[in-house]
Every structure is written in C-alpha cells, then in structure tokens.
C-alpha positions in Angstrom: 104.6 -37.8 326.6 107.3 -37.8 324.0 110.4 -37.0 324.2 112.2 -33.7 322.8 114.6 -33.4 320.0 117.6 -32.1 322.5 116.5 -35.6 324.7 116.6 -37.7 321.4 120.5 -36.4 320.8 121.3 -36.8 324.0 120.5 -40.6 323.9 121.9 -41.1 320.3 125.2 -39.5 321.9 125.0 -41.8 324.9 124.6 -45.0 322.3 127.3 -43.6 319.9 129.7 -43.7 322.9 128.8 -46.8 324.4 129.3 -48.5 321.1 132.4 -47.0 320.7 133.5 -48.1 323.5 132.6 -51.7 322.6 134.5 -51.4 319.4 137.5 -50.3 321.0 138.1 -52.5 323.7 137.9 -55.7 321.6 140.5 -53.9 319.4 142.1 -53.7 322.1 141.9 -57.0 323.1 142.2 -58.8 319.9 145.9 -58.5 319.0 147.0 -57.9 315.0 147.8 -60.7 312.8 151.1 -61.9 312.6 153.0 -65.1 310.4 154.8 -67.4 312.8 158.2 -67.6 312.2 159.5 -70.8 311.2 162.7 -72.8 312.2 163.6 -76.3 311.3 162.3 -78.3 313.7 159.2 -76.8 312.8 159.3 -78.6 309.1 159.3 -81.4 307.4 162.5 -83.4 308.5 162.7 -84.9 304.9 163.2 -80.9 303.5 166.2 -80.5 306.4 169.4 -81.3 306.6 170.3 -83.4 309.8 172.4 -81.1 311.3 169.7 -79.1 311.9 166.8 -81.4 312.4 166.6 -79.8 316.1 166.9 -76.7 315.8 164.1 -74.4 317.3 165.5 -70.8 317.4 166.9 -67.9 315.5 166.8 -69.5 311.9 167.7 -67.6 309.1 169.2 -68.0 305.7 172.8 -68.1 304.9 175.1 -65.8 302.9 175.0 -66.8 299.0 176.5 -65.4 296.2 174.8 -66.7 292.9 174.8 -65.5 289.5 171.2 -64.0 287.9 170.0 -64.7 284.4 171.4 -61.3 284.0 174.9 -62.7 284.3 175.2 -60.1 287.9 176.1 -61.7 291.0 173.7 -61.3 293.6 174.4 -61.7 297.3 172.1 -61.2 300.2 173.3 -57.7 300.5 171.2 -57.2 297.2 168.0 -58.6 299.3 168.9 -56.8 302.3 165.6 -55.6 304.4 163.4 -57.0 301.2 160.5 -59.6 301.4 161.2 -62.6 299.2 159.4 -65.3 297.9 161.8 -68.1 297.0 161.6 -71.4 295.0 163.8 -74.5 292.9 162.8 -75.1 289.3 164.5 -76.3 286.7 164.2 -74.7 282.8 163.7 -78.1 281.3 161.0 -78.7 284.4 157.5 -80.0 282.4 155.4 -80.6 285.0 154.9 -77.9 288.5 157.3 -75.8 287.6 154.9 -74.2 284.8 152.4 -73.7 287.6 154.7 -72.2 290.0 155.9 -70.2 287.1 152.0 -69.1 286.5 151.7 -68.2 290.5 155.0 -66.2 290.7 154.1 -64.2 287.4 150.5 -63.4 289.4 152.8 -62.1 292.6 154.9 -60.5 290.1 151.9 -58.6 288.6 150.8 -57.8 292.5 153.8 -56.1 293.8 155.3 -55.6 290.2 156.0 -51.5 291.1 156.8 -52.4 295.0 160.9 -52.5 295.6 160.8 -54.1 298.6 159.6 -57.4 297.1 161.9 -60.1 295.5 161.0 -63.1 294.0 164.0 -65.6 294.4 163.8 -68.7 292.0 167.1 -71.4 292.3 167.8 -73.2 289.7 167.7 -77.0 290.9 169.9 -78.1 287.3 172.6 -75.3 287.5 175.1 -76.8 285.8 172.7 -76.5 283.0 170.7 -73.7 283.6 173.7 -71.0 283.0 172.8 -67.4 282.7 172.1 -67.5 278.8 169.4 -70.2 279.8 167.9 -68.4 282.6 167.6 -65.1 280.1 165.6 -67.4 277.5 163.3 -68.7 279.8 162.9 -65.4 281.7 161.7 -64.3 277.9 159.2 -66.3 277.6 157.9 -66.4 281.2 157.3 -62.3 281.3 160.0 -62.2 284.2 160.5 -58.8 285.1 164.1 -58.7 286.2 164.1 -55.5 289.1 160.9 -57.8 290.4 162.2 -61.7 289.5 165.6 -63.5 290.0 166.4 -66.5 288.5 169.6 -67.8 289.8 172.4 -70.1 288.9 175.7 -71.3 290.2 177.8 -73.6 291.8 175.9 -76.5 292.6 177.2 -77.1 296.2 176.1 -73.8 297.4 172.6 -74.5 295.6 172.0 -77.5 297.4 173.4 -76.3 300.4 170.7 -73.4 300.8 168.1 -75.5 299.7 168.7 -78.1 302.6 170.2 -75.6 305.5 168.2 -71.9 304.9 165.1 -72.7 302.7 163.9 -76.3 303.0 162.8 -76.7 299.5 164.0 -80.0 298.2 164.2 -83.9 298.8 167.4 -85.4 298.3 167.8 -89.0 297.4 171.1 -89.0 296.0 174.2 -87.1 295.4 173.8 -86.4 291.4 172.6 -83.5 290.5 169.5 -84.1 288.0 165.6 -84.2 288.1 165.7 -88.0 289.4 168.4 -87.6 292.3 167.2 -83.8 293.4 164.2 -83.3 294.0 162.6 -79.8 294.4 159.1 -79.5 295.6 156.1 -77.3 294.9 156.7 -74.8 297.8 157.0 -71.3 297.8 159.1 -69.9 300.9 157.6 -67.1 302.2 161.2 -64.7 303.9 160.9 -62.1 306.0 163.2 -58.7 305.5 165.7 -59.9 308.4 166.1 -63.3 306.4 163.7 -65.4 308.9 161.2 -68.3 307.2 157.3 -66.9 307.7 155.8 -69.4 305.7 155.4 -72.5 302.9 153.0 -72.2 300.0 151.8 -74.7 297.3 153.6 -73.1 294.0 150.6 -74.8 292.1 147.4 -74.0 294.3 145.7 -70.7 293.4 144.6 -70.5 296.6 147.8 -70.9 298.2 149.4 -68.2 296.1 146.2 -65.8 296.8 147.2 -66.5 300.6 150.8 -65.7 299.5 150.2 -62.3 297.8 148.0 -61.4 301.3 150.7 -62.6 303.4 153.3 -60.8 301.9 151.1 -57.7 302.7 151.8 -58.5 306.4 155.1 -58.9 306.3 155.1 -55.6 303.9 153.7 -53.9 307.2 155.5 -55.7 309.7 158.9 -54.3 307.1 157.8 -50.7 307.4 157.4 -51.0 311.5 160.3 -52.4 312.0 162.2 -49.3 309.5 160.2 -46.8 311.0 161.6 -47.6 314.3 165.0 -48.5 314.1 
C-alpha cells in the first residue's frame, strides 16, 4: 500500500531536520579560519635582528615616522586599526621589484575603494629615493596614493623596521645600496593592531591571490574586533 501525500511530508520534514542537524553540528565543530600570528622566532633568523632572535610573544611593529612620495609624513597613527601589506624596493630596482610592483597594483585594484587597507612599500635606497622620486615612479606604476604609500626617510629608521618589526631584508653590510642591503621578495601581511599574520612571494601570482584572500580574513577579523570594543 502506498503511502499518502501528508505521510510523504512528514518524512521529507523528518529528513530535512536530520540533515540539518548534520550540517550544524560540524559547523559547530569545525572552528573558522584564522592567520597565525607571527613573532620572530617564528621566521627566518637571517630576516631578524639578534636581539630578537628569541622572541615568541606579543610582536608588533614599532612607531615610524616616514615621509610619502607625497612629501606628508606618515606615522602609525595614519595606519591605525588598518590592514597593511608592506614591502622594500628600491626605484632603480630592475629585477623583483617590477613583479612585486605588478602584485601590489593587482591588491591595489582588489581593495582599491576599501579604506581600511594600506599598502606600505619602504624604500630600501632612501637616501636616493626622496619624495620627488617616489612621485615619478608612483606615475608610472598607477599607485593610487589614498590606497599605496611609498615611503622614504632617514635610513636608520628604515633599516631598523626592516630588521626589528617587518623582517623583510638580509643585511650583509653596513652601506646602504643594492649590494650591502638586501630586500627580499616578501610581502608582509599586518594585522589592524600592528601584529605580523603572514609572508607572501611579491613575485608568485599565486602567492598574491592567497594575499588578496587573506586580507579578506583579516578584513573580518578588523570588523569583529570594532564591532566589539
């Protein structure tokens, strides 16, 4: 005997629920992803300075003041609670910085009408690399300024955030040219309370696809954190 239309919903109701109920619990049990957060023991011990080699908790980068190809100084109270992406190039650069200029402009174009994204590039040649410089090549490289910051300024401070916050160079030398300071292909991934989330190859298109989805995390991670506080 078949069954009736009334006994027919009453099983696709029991089905609907029980798979619901599947669904749900391994939500529930399968926790969100999240970026690790990075200190320097966790890195490369060629990228950090030896002071801080051992170092396991509560890393985050230092106060800066720097000057933007705009010729405004920027501090980190201009990134305050912003995601940034941060590199080292030099103008004259003829090899990966072209490609990590390609990848930034692509993140640029991502989060190009998103204000709480800042893309960070150091200039690892700032005695050359004034302001003037920095405007020319932000010209030609389609840099939107409210998105993209190229910075200058003293040199110290430059290498000193580049081998105590960011991680982004290998020094063999004290001079301050392409031979003596070396800057790598990495992208730095920084969270909006200034913590290190993760390292991306600045000349891998996969790597900056990964980037631009990472940043989305962070993005939500920004907006929890706001929301709350």
């Amino acid at each position: 005997m078949g069954l009736k239309k009334s006994e027919y919903l009453k099983i696709g109701a029991i089905l609907a629920v029980f798979f619901l109920g599947i669904f749900f619990s391994i939500r529930i049990q399968t926790p969100d992803f999240t970026l690790p957060i990075l200190n320097p023991n966790d890195l490369n011990p060629g990228l950090v300075d030896e002071s801080l080699q051992s170092k396991g908790i509560d890393h985050t980068v230092a106060p800066f003041s720097l000057i933007s190809q705009n010729g405004m100084e920027i501090t980190q109270d201009d990134v305050e609670n912003h995601i940034r992406i941060v590199n080292y190039f030099f103008t004259t650069c003829p090899g990966i910085c072209l490609d990590m200029a390609k990848s930034l402009r692509k993140v640029q174009s991502k989060y190009l009408d998103n204000d709480a994204i800042k893309i960070m590039s150091h200039s690892a040649m700032p005695e050359y690399d004034t302001p003037k410089v920095l405007k020319n090549y932000a010209e030609v490289n389609d840099v939107d300024s409210n998105r993209w910051i190229l910075l200058t300024g003293e040199p110290d401070l430059i290498n000193n955030l580049a081998r105590t916050s960011y991680f982004t160079v290998l020094k063999e030398g004290e001079g301050w040219d392409e031979h003596s300071f070396i800057h790598t292909e990495n992208l730095v991934l920084v969270d909006h309370k200034g913590r290190l989330r993760g390292y991306y190859d600045g000349t891998s298109e996969n790597d900056t696809d990964l980037l631009i989805d990472h940043i989305a995390v962070l993005l939500e991670e920004r907006d929890k954190d706001l929301n709350e506080s």
